[in-house]
C-alpha positions as CSV (number, residue, x, y, z in Angstrom):
1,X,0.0,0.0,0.0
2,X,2.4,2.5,0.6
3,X,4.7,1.7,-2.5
4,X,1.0,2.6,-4.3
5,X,0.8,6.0,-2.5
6,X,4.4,6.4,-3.1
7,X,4.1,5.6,-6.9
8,X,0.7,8.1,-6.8
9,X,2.5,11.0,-5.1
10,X,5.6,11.1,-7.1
11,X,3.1,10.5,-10.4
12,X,1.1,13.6,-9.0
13,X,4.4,15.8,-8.8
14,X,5.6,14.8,-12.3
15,X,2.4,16.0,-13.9
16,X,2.1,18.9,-11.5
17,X,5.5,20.4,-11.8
18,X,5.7,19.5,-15.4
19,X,2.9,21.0,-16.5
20,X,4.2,24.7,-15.0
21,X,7.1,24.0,-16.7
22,X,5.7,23.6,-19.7
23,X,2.7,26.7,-19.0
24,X,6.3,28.6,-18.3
25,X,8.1,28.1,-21.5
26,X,5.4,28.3,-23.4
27,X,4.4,31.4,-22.2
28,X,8.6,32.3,-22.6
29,X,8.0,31.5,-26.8
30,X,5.4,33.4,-27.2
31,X,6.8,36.4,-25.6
32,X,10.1,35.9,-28.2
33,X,7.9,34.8,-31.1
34,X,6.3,38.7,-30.9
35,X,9.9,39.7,-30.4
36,X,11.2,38.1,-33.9
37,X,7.6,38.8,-35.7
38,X,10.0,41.6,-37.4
39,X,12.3,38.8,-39.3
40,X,10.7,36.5,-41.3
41,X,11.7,32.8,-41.8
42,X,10.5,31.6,-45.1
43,X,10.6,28.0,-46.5
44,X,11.4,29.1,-50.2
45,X,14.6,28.1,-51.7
46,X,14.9,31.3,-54.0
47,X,16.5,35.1,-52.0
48,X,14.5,38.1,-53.1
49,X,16.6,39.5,-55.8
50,X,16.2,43.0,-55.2
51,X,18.8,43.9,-52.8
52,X,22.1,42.9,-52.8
53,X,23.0,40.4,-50.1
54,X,25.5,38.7,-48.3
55,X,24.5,35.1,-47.2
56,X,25.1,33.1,-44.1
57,X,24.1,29.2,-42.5
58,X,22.2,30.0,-39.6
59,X,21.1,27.4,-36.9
60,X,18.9,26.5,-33.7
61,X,19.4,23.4,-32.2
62,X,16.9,22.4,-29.4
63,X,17.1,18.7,-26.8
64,X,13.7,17.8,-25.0
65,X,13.2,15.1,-23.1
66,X,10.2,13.9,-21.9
67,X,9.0,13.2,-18.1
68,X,8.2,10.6,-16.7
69,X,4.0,11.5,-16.5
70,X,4.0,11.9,-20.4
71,X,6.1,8.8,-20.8
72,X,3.3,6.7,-18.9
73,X,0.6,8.8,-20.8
74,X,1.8,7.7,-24.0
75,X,2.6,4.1,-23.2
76,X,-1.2,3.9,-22.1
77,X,-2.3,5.6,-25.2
78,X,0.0,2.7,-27.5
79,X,-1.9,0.5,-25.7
80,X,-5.8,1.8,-26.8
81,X,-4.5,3.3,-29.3
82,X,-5.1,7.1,-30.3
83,X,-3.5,10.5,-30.9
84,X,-0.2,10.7,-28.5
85,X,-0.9,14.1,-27.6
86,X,1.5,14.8,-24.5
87,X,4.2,13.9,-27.1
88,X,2.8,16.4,-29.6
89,X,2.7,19.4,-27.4
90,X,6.7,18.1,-26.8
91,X,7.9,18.7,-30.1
92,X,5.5,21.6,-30.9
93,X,7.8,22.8,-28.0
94,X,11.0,22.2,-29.3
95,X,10.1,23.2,-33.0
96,X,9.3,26.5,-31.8
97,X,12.1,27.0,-30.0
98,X,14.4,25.8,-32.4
99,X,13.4,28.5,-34.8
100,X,13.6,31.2,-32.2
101,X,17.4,30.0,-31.6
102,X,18.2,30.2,-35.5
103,X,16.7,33.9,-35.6
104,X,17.9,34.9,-32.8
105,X,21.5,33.9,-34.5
106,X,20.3,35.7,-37.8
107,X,19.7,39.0,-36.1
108,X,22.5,38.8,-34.3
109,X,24.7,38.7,-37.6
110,X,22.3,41.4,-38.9
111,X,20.0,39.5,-41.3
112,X,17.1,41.2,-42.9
113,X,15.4,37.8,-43.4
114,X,15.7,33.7,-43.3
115,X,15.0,31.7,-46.1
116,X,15.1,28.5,-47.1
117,X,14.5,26.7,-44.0
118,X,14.7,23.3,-43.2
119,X,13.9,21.0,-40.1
120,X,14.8,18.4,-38.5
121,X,14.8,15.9,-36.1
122,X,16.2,13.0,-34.7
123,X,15.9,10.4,-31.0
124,X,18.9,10.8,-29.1
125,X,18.1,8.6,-26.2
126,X,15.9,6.3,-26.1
127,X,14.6,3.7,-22.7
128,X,11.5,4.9,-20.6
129,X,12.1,8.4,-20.7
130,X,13.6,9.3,-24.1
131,X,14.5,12.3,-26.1
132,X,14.6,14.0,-29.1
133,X,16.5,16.6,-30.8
134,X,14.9,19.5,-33.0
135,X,17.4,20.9,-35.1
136,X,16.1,24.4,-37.8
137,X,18.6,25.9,-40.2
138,X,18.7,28.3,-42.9
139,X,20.5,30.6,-44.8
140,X,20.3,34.3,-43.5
141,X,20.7,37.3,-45.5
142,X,22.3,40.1,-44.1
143,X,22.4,43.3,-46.1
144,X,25.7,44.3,-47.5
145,X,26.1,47.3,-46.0
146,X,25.8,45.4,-42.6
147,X,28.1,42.7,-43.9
148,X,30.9,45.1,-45.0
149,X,30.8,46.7,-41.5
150,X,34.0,46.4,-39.9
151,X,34.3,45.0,-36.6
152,X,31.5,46.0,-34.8
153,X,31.0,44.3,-31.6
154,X,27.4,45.0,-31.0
155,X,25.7,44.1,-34.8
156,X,22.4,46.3,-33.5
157,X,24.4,49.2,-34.0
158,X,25.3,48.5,-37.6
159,X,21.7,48.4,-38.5
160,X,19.8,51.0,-40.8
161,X,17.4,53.4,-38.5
């Protein structure tokens, strides 16, 4: 009986602390989604050929792993079968964040845009609790005024007003 309460206690505080972690970070990406609204990440393979440009790899690179509450979620789920929707919310997670990661990258080298963007992922552990790996890259375009900028420590400071 009290390996039961045991088991039920620490099951309670898995989904209790997880789910304000998650509440947390979510709430965190949507706060730096409105931040990088102003730089666009576009999936087309073709640059704008207005403006002359100076190109650059960006990248965001994000590792979630599940808890242990979603693990048992989902291995109840394979059982009846079903949408394993604590998994989904996971790597809606880590998409999201991964793309915030590359643009923060490209704003930091002083790109006007992101294009060509591509996504990945990939299981790096695997067991009860495993996790995955949520990788976004593109090329960024950085104006090449901006690009030709010598040494400028702080790239915000090189930008246009």
């Amino acid at each position: 009986m009290t390996n039961l309460l045991v088991f039920l206690g620490l099951l309670f505080c898995g989904w209790f602390f997880g789910r304000r972690a998650e509440k947390r970070h979510y709430k965190s990406i949507i706060d730096r989604e409105l931040e990088f609204n102003a730089l666009p990440a576009i999936a087309s393979r073709f640059p704008p050929a207005d403006s002359a440009y100076e190109q650059q790899l960006v990248a965001g690179s994000t590792v979630v792993s599940s808890d242990y509450f979603k693990s048992l979620t989902a291995a109840m789920i394979n059982i009846f079968g079903g949408d394993v929707k604590p998994f989904e919310a996971l790597i809606d997670r880590a998409r999201r964040e991964s793309i915030l990661r590359m643009k923060a990258e490209a704003r930091n080298a002083g790109a006007d845009m992101v294009f060509n963007i591509k996504m990945e992922t990939s299981q790096i552990a695997a067991g009860r609790t495993g996790a995955i790996e949520v990788l976004a890259y593109g090329t960024a375009l950085i104006p090449a005024n901006v690009a030709a900028a010598p040494n400028v420590t702080d790239m915000n400071a090189a930008l246009p007003v």
